[in-house]
RODOKOL-559447 format. One line per field, with one value per residue (C-alpha): residue in one letter; x, y negated, z. Coordinates in steps of 0.05 Angstrom, whole numbers, plus 5000, padded with zeros to 4 digits. Each point is the difference from the previous one (the first is absolute). Layout:
N
resn	c(A,...) .
px	c(X,...) .
py	c(Y,...) .
pz	c(Z,...) .
***
This chain:
192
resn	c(X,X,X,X,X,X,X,X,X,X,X,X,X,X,X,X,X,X,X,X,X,X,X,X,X,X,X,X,X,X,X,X,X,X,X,X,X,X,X,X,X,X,X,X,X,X,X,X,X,X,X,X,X,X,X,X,X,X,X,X,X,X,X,X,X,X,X,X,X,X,X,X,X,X,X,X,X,X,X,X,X,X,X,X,X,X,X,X,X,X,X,X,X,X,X,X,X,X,X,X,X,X,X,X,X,X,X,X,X,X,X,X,X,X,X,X,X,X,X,X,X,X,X,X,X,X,X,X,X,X,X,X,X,X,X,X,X,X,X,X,X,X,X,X,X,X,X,X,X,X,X,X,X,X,X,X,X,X,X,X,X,X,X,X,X,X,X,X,X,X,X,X,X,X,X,X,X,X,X,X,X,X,X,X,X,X,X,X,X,X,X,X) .
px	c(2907,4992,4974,5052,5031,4965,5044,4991,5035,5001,5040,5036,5022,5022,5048,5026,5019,5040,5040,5006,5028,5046,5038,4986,4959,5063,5012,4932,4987,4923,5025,5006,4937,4962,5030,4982,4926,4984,4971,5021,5037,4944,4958,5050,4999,4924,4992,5050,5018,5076,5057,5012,4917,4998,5063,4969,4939,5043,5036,4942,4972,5059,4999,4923,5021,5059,4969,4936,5061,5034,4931,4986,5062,4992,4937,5009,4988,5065,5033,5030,5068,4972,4968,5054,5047,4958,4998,5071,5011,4946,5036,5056,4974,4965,5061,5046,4944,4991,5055,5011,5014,4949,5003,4938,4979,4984,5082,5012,4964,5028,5067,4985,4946,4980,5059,4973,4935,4945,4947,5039,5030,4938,4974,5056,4997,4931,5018,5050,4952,4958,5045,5031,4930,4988,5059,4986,4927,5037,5054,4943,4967,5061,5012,4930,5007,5071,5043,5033,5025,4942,5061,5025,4963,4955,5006,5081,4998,4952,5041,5067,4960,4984,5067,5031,4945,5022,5076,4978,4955,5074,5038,4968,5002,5076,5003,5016,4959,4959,5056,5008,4936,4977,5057,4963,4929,5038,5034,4939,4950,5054,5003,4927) .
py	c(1283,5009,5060,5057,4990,5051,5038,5046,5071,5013,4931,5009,5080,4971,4936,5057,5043,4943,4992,5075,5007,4938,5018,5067,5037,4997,4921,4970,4981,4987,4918,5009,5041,4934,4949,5033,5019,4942,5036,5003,5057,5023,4999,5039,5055,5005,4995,5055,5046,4988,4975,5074,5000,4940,5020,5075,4962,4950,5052,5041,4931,4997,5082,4982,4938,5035,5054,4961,4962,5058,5033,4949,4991,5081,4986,4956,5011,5041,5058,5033,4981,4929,4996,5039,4937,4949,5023,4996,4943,4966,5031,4963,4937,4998,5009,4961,4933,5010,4954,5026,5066,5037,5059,5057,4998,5074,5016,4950,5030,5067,4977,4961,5033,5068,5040,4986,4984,5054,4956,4953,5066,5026,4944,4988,5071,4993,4940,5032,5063,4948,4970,5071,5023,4941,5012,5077,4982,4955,5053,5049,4961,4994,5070,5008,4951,5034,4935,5031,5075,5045,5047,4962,5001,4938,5000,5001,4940,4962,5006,4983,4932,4989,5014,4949,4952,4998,4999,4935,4966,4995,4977,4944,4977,4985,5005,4927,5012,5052,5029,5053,5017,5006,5043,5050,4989,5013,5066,5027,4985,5033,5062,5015) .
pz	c(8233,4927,4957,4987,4932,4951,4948,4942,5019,4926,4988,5064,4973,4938,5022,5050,4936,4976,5061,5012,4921,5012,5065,5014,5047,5063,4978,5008,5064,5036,4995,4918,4995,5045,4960,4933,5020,5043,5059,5077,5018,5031,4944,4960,5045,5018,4921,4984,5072,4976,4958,4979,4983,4963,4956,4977,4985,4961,4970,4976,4969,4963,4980,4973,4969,4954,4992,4959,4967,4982,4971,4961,4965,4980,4982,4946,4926,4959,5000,5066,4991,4981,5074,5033,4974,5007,5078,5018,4955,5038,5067,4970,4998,5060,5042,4969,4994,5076,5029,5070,4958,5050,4957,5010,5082,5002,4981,5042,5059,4978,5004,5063,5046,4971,5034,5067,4987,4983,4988,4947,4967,4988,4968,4956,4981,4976,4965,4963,4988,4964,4957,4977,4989,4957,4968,4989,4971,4953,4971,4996,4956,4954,5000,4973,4949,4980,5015,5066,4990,5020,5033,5049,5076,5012,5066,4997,4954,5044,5062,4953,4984,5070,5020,4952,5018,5067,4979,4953,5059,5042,4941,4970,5080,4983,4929,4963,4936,4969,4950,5047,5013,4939,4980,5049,4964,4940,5023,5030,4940,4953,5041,5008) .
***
């Protein structure tokens, strides 16, 4: 009998995230999650306990994975409104040069799983904590450099970005260009 094949979790976790984002959490079946990681059945759950285990863990690879992204992106050089843009432009682009059209896996899970699912709600919701928070560091700064009125609540502004990042993550999953799109970058830019 020959040696067990030997896997990487932290490979196996991401190629999981990929076939959670594609189909769905209900969608993917134990056979899909095999055939993509290249481990027995077995293996898969000794590895990971379950295919409910193995998804939170993919799904809080991806939350990690964005949210560095996502960081980054606010972190370059420019003016807060520069970075602000150059985030959902980016957003923009990323969805629409994905052709399965996955859109963002945490709003997908949201959507999906996080009504009857504690566990996946929470983590969306501190997904989504993240990204606002980013967001609110970044109009903060603007309002200290004078570019974003100094009057208007930070916090209220971040959660309106979040909000229409979300609204923009389902879009672009059916939209057939990025007219659209950036129609809402536009609006939202002008009205900050």
């Amino acid at each position: 009998m020959g040696r067990p094949k030997q896997f990487d979790p932290d490979v196996a976790v991401e190629r999981a995230m990929d076939v959670f984002w594609r189909k769905g959490y209900a969608a993917t079946t134990p056979q899909d999650l095999v055939d993509e990681l290249g481990i027995g059945k077995g293996s898969l759950y000794n590895a990971f306990g379950s295919k409910h285990a193995l998804f939170e863990r993919a799904l809080a690879r991806y939350r990690e994975s964005q949210a560095a992204w996502l960081a980054e992106l606010l972190d370059h050089p420019g003016t807060a409104k520069d970075r602000l843009r150059g985030a959902l432009e980016a957003l923009v682009e990323l969805d629409l040069g994905d052709p399965d059209r996955r859109g963002c896996m945490a709003v997908n899970a949201a959507a999906e799983s996080a009504p009857s699912d504690a566990e996946t709600a929470d983590t969306v919701r501190k997904m989504f904590a993240r990204t606002e928070g980013a967001f609110r560091a970044t109009v903060e700064e603007g309002q200290r450099a004078g570019e974003i009125d100094g009057g208007r609540d930070a916090a209220t502004l971040a959660a309106w970005l979040l909000a229409t990042v979300i609204g923009m993550r389902v879009m672009a999953k059916t939209a057939e260009d990025a007219t659209q799109l950036r129609r809402v970058v536009d609006a939202v830019m002008g009205s900050l």
